[in-house]
PyMOL Python script that loads the backbone (N, CA, C, O; Angstrom):
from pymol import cmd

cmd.read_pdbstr("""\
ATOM      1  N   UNK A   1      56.881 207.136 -41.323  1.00  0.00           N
ATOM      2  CA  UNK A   1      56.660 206.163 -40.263  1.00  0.00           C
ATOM      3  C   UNK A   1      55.557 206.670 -39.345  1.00  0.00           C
ATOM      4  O   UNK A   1      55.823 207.463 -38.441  1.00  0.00           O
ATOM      5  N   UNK A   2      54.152 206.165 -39.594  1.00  0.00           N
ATOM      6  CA  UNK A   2      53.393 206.224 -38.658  1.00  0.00           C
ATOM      7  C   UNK A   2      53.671 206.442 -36.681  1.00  0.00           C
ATOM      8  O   UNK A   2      54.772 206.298 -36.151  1.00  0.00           O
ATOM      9  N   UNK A   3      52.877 206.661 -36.217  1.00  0.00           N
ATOM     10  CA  UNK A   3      53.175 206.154 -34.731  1.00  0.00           C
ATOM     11  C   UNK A   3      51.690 205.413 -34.539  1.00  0.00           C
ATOM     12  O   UNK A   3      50.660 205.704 -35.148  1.00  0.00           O
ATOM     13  N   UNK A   4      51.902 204.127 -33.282  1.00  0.00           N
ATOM     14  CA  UNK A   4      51.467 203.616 -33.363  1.00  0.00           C
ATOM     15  C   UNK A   4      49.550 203.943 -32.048  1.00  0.00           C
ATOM     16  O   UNK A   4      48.470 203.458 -31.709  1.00  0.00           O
ATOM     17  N   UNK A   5      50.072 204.591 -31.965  1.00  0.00           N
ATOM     18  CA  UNK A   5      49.142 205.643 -30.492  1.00  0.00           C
ATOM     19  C   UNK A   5      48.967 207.288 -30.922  1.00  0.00           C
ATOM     20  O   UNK A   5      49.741 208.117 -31.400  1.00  0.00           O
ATOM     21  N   UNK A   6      47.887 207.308 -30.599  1.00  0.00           N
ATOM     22  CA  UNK A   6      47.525 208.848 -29.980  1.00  0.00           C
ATOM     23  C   UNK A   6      48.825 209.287 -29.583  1.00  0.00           C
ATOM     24  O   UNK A   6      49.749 208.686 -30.130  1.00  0.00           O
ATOM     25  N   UNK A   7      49.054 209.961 -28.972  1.00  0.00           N
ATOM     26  CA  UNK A   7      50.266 211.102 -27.988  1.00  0.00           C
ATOM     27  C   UNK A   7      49.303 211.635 -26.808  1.00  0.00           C
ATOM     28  O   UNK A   7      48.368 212.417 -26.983  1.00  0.00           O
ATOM     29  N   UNK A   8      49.747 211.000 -25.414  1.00  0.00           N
ATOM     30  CA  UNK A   8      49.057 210.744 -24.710  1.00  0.00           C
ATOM     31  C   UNK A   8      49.687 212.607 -24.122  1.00  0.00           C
ATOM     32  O   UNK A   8      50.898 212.717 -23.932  1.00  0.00           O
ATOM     33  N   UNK A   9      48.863 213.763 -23.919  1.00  0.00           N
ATOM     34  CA  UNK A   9      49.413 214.802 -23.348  1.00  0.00           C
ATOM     35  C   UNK A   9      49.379 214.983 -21.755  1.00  0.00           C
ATOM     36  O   UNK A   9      48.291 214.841 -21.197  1.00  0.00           O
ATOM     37  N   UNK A  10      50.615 215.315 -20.930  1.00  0.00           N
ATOM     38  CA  UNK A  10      50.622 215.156 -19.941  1.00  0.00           C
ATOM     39  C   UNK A  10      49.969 215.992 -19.246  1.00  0.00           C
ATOM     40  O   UNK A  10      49.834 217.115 -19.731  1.00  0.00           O
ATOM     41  N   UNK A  11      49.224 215.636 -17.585  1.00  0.00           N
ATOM     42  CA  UNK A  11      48.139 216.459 -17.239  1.00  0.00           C
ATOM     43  C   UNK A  11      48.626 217.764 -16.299  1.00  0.00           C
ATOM     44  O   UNK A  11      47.845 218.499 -15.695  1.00  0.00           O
ATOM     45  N   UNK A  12      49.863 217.869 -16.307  1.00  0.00           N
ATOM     46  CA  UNK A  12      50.151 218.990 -15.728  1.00  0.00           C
ATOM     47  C   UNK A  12      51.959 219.370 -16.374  1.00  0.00           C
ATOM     48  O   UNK A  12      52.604 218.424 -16.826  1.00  0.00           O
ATOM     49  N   UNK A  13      52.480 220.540 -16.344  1.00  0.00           N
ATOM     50  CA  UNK A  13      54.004 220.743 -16.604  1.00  0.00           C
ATOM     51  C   UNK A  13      54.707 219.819 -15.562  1.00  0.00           C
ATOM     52  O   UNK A  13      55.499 218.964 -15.958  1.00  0.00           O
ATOM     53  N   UNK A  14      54.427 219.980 -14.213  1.00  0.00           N
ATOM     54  CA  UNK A  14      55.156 218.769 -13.350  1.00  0.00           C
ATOM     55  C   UNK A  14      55.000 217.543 -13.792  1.00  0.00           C
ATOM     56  O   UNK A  14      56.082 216.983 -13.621  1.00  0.00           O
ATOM     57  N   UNK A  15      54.034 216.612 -14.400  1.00  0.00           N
ATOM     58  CA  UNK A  15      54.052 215.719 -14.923  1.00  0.00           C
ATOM     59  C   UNK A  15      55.066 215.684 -16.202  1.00  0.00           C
ATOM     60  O   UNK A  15      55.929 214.830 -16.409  1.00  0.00           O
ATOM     61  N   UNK A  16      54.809 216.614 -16.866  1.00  0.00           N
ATOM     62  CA  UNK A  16      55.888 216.962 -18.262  1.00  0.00           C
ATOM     63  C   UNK A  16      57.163 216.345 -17.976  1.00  0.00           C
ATOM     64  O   UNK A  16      57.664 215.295 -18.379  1.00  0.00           O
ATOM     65  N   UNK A  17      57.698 217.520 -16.942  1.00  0.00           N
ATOM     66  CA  UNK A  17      59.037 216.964 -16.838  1.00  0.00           C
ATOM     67  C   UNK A  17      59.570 215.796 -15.829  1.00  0.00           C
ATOM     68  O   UNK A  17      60.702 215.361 -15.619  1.00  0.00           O
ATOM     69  N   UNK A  18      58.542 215.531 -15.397  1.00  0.00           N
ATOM     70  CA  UNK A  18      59.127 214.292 -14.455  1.00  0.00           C
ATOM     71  C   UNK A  18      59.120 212.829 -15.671  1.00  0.00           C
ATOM     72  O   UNK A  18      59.972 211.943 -15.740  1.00  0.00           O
ATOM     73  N   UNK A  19      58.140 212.951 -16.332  1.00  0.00           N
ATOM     74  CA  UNK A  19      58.514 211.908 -17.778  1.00  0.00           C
ATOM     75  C   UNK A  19      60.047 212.201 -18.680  1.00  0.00           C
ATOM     76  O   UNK A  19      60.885 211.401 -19.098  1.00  0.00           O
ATOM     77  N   UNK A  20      59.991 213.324 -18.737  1.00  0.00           N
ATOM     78  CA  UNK A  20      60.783 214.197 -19.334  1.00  0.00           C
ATOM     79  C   UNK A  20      62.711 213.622 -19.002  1.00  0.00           C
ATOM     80  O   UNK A  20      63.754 213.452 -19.633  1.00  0.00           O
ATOM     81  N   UNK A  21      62.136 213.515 -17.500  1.00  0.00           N
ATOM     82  CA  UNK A  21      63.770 213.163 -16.594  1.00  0.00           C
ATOM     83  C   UNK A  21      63.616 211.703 -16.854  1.00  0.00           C
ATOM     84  O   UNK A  21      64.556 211.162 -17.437  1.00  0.00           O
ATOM     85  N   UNK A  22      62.863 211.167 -16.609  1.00  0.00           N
ATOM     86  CA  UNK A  22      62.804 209.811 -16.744  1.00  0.00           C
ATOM     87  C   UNK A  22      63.297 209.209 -18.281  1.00  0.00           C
ATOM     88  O   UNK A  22      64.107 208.283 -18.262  1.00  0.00           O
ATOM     89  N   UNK A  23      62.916 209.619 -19.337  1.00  0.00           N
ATOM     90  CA  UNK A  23      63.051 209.264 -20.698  1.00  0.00           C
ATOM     91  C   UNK A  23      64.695 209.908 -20.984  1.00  0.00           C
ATOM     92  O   UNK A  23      65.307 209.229 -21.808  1.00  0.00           O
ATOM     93  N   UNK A  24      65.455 211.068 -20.441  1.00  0.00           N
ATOM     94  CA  UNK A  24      66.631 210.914 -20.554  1.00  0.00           C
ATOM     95  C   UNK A  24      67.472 209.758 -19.752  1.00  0.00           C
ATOM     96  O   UNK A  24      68.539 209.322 -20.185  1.00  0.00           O
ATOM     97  N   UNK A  25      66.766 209.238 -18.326  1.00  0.00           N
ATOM     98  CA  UNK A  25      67.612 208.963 -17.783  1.00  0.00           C
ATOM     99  C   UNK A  25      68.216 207.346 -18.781  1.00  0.00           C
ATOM    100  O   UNK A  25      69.270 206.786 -19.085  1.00  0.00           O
ATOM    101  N   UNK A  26      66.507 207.158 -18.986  1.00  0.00           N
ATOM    102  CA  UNK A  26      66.969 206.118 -19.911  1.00  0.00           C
ATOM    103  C   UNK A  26      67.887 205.783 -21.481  1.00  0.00           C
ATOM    104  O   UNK A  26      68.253 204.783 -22.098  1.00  0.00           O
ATOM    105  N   UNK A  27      67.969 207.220 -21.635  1.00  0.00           N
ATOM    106  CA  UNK A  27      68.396 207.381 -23.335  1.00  0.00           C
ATOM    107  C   UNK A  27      69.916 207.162 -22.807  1.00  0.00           C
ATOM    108  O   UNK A  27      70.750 206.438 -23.351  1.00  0.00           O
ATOM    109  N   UNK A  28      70.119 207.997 -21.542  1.00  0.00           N
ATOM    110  CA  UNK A  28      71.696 208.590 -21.522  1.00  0.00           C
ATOM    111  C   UNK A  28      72.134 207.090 -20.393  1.00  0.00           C
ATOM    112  O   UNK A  28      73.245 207.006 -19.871  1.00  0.00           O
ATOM    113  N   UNK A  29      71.047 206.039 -20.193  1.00  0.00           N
ATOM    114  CA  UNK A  29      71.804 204.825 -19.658  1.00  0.00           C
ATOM    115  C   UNK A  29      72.566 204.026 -21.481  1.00  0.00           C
ATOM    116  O   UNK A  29      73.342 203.119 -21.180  1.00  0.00           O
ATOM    117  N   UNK A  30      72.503 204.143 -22.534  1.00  0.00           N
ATOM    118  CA  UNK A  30      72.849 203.793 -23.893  1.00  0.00           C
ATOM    119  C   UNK A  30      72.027 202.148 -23.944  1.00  0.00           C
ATOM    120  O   UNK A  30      72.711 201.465 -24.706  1.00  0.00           O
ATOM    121  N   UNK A  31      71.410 201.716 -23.668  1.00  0.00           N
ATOM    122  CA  UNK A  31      70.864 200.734 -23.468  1.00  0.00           C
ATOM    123  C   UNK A  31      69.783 199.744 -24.353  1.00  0.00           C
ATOM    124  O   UNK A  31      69.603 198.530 -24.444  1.00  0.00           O
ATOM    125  N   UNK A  32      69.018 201.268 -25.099  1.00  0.00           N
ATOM    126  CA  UNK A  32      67.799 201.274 -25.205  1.00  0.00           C
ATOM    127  C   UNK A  32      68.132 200.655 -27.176  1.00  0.00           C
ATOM    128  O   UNK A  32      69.008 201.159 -27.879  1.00  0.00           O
ATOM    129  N   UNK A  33      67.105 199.431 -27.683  1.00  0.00           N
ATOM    130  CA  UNK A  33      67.103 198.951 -29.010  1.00  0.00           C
ATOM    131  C   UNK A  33      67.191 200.530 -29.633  1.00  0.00           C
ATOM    132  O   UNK A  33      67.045 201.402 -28.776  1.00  0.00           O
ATOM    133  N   UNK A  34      67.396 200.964 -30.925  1.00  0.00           N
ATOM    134  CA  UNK A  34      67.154 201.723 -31.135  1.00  0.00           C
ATOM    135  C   UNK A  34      66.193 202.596 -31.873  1.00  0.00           C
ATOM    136  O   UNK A  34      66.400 203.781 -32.133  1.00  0.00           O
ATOM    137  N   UNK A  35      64.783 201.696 -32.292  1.00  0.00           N
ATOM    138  CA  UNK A  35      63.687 201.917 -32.681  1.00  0.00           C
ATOM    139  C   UNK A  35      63.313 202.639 -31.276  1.00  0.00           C
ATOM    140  O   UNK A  35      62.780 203.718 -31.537  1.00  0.00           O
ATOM    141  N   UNK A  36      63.400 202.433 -29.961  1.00  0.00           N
ATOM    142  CA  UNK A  36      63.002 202.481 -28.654  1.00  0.00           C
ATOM    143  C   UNK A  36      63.571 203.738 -28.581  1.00  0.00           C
ATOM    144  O   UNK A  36      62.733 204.600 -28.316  1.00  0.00           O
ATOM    145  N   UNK A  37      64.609 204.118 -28.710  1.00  0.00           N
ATOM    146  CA  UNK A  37      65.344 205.501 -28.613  1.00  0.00           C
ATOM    147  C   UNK A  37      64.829 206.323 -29.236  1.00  0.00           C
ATOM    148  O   UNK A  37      64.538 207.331 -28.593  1.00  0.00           O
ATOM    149  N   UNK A  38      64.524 206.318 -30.500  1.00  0.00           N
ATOM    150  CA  UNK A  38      63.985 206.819 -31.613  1.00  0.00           C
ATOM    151  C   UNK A  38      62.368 207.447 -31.304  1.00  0.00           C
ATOM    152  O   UNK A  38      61.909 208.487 -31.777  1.00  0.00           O
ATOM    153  N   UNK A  39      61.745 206.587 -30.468  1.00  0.00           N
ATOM    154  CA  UNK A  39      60.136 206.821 -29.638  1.00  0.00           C
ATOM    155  C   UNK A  39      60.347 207.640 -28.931  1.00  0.00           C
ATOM    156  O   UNK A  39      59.726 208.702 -28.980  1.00  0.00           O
ATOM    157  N   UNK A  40      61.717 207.283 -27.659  1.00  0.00           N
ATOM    158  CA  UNK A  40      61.456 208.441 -25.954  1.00  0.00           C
ATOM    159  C   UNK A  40      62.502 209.464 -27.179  1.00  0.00           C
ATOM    160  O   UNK A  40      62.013 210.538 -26.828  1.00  0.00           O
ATOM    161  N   UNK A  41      63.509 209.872 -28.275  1.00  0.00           N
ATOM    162  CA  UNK A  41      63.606 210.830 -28.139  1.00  0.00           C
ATOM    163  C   UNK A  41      61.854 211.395 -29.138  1.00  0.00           C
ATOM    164  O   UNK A  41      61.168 211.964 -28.289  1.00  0.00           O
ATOM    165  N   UNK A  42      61.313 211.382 -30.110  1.00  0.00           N
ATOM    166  CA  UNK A  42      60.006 211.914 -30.187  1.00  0.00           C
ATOM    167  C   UNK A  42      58.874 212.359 -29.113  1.00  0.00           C
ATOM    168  O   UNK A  42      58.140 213.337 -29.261  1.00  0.00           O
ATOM    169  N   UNK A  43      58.854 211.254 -27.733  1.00  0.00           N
ATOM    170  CA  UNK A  43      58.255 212.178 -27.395  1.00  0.00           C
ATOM    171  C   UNK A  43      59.061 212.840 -25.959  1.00  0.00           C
ATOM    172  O   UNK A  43      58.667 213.547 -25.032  1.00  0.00           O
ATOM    173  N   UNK A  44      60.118 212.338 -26.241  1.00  0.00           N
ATOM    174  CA  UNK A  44      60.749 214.016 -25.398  1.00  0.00           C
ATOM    175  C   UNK A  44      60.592 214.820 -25.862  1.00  0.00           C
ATOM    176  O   UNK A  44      60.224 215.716 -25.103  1.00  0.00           O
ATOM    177  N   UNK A  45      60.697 215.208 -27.279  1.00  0.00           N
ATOM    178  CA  UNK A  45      60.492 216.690 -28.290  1.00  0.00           C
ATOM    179  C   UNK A  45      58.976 216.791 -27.599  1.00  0.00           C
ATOM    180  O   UNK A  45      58.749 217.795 -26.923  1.00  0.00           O
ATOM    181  N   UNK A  46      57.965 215.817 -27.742  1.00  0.00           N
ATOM    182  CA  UNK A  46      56.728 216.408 -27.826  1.00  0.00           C
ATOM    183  C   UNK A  46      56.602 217.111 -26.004  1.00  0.00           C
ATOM    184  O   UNK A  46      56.118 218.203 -25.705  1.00  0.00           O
ATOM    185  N   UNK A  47      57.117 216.222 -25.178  1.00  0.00           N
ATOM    186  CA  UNK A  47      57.414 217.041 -23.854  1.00  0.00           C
ATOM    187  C   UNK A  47      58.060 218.071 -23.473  1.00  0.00           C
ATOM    188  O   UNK A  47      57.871 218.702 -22.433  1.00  0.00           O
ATOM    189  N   UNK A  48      58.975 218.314 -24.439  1.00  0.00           N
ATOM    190  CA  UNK A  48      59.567 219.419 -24.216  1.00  0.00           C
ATOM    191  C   UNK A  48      58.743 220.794 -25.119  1.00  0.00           C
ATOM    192  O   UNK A  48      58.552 221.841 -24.500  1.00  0.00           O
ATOM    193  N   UNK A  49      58.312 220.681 -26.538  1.00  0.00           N
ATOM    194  CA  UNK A  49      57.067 221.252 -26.785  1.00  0.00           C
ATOM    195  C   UNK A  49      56.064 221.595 -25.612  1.00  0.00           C
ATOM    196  O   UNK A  49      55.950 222.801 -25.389  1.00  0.00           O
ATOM    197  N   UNK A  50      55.286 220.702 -24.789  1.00  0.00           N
ATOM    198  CA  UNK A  50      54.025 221.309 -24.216  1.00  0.00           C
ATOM    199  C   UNK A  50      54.773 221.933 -23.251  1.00  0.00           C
ATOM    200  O   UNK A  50      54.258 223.002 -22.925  1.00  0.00           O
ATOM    201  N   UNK A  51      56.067 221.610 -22.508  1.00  0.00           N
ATOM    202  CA  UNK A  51      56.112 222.553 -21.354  1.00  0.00           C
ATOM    203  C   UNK A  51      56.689 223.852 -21.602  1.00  0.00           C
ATOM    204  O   UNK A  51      57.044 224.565 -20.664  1.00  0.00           O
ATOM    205  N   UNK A  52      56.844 224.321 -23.211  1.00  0.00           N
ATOM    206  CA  UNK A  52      57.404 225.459 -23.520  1.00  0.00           C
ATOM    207  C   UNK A  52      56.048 226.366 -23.663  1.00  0.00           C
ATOM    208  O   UNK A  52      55.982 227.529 -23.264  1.00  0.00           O
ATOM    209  N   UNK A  53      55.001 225.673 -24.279  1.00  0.00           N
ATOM    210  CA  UNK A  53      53.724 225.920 -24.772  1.00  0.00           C
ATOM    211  C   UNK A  53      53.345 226.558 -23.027  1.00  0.00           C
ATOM    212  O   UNK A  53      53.141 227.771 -23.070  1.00  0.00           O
ATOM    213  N   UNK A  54      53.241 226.042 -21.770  1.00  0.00           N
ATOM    214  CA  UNK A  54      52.865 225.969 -20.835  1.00  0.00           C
ATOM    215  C   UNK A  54      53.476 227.101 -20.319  1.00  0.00           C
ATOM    216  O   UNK A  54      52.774 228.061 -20.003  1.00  0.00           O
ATOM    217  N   UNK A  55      54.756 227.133 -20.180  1.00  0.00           N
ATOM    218  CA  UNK A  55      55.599 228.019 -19.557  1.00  0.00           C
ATOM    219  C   UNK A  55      54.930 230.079 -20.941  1.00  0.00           C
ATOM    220  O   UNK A  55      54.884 231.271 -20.636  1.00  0.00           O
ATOM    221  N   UNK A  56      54.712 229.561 -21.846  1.00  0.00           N
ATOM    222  CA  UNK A  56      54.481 230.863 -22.721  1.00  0.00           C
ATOM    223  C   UNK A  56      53.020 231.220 -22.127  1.00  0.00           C
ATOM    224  O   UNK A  56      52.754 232.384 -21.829  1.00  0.00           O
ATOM    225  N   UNK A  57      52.261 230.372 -21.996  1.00  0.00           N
ATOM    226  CA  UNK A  57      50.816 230.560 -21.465  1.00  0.00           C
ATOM    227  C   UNK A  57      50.892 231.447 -19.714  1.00  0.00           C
ATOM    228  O   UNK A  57      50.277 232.474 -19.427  1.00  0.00           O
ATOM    229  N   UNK A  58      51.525 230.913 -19.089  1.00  0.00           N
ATOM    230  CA  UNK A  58      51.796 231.642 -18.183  1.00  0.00           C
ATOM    231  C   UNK A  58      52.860 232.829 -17.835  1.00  0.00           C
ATOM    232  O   UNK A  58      52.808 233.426 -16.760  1.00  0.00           O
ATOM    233  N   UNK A  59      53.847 233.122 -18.859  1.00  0.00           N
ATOM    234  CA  UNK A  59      53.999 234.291 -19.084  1.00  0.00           C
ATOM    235  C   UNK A  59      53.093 235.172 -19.314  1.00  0.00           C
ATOM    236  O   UNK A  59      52.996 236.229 -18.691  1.00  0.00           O
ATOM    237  N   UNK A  60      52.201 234.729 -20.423  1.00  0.00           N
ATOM    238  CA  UNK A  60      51.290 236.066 -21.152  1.00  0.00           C
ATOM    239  C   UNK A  60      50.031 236.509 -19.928  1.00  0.00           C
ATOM    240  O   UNK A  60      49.421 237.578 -19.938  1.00  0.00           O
ATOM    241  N   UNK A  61      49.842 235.374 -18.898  1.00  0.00           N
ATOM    242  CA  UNK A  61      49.264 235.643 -17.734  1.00  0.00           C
ATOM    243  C   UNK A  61      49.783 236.577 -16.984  1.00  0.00           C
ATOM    244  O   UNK A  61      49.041 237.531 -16.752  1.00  0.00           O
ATOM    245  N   UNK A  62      51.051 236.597 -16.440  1.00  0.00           N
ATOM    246  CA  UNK A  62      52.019 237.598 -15.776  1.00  0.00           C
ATOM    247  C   UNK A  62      51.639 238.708 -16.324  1.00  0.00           C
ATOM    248  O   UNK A  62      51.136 239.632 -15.685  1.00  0.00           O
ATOM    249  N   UNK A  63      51.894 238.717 -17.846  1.00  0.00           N
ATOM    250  CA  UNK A  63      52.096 240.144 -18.624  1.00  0.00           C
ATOM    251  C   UNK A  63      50.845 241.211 -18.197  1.00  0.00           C
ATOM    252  O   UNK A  63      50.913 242.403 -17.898  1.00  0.00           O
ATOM    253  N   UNK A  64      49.714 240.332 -18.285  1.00  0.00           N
ATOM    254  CA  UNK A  64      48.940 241.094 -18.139  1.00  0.00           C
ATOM    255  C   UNK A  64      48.199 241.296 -16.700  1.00  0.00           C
ATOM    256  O   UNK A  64      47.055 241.717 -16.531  1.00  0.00           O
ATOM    257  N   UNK A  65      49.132 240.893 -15.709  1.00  0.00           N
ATOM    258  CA  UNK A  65      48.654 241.072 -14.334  1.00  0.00           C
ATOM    259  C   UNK A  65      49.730 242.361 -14.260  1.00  0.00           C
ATOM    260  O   UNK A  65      49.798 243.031 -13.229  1.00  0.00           O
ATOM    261  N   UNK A  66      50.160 242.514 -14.864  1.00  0.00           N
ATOM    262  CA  UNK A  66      51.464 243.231 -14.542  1.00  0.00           C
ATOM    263  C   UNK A  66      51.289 244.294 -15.976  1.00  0.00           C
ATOM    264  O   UNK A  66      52.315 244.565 -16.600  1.00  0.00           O
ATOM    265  N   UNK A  67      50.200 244.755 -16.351  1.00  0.00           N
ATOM    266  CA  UNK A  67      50.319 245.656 -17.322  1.00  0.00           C
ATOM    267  C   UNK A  67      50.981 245.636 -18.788  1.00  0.00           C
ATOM    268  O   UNK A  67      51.146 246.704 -19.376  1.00  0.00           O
ATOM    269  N   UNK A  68      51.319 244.545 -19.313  1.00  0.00           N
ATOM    270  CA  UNK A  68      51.549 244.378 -20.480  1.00  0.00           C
ATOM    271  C   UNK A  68      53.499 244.744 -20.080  1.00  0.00           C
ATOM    272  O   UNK A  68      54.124 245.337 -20.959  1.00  0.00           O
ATOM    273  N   UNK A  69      54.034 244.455 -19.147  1.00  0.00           N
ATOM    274  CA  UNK A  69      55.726 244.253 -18.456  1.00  0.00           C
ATOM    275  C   UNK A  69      55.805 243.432 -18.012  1.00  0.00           C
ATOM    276  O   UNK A  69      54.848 243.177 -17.281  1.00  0.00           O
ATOM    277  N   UNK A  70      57.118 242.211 -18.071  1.00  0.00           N
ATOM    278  CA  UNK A  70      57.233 241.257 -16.921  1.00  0.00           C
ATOM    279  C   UNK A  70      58.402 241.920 -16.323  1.00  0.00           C
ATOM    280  O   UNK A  70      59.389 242.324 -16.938  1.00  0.00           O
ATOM    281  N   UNK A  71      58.057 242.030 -14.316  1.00  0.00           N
ATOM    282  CA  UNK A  71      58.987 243.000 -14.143  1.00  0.00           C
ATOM    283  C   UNK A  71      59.760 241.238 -13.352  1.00  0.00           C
ATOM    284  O   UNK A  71      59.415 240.058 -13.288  1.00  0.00           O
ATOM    285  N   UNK A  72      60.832 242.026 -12.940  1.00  0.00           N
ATOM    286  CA  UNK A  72      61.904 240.692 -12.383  1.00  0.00           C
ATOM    287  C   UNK A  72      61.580 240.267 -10.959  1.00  0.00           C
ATOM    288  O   UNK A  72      61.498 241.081 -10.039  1.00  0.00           O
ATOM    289  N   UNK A  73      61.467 239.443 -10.869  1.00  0.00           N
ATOM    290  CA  UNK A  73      60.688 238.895  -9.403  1.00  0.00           C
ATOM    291  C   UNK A  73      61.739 238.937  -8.032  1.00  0.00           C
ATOM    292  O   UNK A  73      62.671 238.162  -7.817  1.00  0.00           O
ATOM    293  N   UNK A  74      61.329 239.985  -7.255  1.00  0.00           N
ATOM    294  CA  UNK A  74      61.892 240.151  -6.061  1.00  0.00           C
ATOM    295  C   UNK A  74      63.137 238.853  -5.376  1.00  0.00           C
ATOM    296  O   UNK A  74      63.104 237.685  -4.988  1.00  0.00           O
ATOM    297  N   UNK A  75      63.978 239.774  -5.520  1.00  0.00           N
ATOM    298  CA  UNK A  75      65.482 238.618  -4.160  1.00  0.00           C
ATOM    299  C   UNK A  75      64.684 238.485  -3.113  1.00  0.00           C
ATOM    300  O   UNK A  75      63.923 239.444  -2.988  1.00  0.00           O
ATOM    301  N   UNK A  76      64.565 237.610  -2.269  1.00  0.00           N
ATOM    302  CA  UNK A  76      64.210 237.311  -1.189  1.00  0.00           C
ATOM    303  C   UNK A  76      65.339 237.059  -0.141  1.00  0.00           C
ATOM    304  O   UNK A  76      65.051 236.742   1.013  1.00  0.00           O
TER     305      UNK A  76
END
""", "prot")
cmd.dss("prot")
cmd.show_as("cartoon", "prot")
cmd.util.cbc("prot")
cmd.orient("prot")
């Protein structure tokens, strides 16, 4: 099954998951035809993909501000 669009990638991780909340809120209202379900859960996977992708990119940033260690970030 084709898709019918590009995969539009979101322009920031805050954008990620604010689609992200939105597309459960709708799955978990039970509402949705289910070709429609079948779309927000695909690209929830694909949202939940880039913000893992995002979140690893800025680890490996840490790592190396921090010497190749991520140390545990101060209690405040």
């Amino acid at each position: 099954m084709a898709r019918s669009s590009p995969v539009k990638e979101p322009a920031s991780y805050e954008q990620a998951l604010a689609e992200l909340d939105q597309l459960l809120q709708r799955m978990e209202a039970g509402q949705l035809p289910l070709d429609q379900l079948l779309d927000n859960y695909r690209r929830g996977a694909d949202l939940l993909a880039f913000c893992r992708q995002r979140l690893q990119v800025v680890e490996e940033q840490v790592k190396l501000l921090e010497d190749g260690q991520l140390k545990a970030w101060p209690q405040g």
